[in-house]
C-alpha positions as CSV (number, residue, x, y, z in Angstrom):
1,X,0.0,0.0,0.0
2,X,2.7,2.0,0.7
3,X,4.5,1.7,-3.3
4,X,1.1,2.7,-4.2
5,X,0.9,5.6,-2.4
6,X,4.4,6.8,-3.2
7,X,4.0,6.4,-6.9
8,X,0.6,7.9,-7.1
9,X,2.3,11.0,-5.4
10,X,5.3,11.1,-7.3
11,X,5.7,15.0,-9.0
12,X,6.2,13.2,-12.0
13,X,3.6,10.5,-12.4
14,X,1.0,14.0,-11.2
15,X,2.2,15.5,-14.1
16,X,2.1,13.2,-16.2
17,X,-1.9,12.2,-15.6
18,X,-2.3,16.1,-15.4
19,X,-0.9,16.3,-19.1
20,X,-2.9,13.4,-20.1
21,X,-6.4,14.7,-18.5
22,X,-5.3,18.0,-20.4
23,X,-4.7,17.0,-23.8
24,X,-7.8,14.4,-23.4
25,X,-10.8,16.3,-22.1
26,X,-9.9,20.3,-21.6
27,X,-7.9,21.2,-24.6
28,X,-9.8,23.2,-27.4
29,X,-8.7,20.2,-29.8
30,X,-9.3,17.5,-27.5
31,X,-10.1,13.9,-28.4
32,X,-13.5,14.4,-28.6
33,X,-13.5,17.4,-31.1
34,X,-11.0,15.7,-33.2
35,X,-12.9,12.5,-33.4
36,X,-16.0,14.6,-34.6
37,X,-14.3,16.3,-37.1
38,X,-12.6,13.1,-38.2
39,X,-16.2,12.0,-38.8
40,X,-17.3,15.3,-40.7
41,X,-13.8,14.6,-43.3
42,X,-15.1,11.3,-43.8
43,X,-18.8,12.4,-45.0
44,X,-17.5,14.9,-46.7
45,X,-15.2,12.9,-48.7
46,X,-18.0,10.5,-49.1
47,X,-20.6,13.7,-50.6
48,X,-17.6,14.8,-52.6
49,X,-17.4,11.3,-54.2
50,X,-21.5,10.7,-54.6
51,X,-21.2,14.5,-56.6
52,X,-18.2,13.4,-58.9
53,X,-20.2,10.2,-59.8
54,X,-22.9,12.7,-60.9
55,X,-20.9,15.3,-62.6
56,X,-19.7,12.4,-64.7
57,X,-23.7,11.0,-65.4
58,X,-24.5,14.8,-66.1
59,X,-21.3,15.3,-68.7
60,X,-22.0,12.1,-70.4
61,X,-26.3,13.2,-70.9
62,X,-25.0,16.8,-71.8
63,X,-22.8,15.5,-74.4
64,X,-25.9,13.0,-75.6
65,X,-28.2,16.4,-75.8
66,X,-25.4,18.5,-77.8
67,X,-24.9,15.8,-80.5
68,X,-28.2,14.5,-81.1
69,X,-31.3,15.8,-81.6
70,X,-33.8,13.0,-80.7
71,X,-32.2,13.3,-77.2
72,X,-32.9,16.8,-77.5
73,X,-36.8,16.3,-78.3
74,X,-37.0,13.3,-75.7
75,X,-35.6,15.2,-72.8
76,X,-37.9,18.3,-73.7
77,X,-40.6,16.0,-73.8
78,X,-40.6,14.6,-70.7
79,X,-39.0,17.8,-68.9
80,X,-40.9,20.7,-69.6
81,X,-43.7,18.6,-71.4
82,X,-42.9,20.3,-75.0
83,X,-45.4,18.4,-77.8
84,X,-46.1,18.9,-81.5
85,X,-48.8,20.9,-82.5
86,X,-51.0,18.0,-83.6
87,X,-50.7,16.1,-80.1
88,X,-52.2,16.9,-76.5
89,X,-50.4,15.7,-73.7
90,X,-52.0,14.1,-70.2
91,X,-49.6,14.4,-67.3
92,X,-50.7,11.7,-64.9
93,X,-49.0,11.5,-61.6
């Protein structure tokens, strides 16, 4: 009981588990702040990912609607519901 006591009051090992609580708990970037914004990078790196994946489906339908001109007519058909003048169209949702 007595080592116990003596180590637990050495200057040293105080110090040390006063560093420790410190860095830990009361510091402005403490464990708990940096694990959050570890969590924040990783959805954000996830988001970025999700919009590259749909800059690349939106390049490839632009480049369908500059070259050809049935795309054209079927993506203002169904878009802003564009028709002929000889047809009617019935939007049913």
């Amino acid at each position: 009981m007595k080592k116990v006591l003596k180590i637990i009051t050495n200057k040293y090992v105080i110090a040390t588990l006063l560093f420790v609580v410190l860095i830990f708990f009361l510091d402005e970037y403490n464990l708990m702040v940096t694990h959050r914004v570890k969590n924040e990078v990783q959805a954000l790196h996830a988001e970025e990912q999700a919009l590259k994946k749909a800059i690349a489906a939106d390049s490839v339908h632009n480049a369908s609607l500059r070259d050809n001109l049935d795309a054209i007519e079927h993506y203002g058909r169904e878009n802003y519901y564009m028709k002929r003048s000889n047809e009617d169209i019935y939007v049913i949702k």
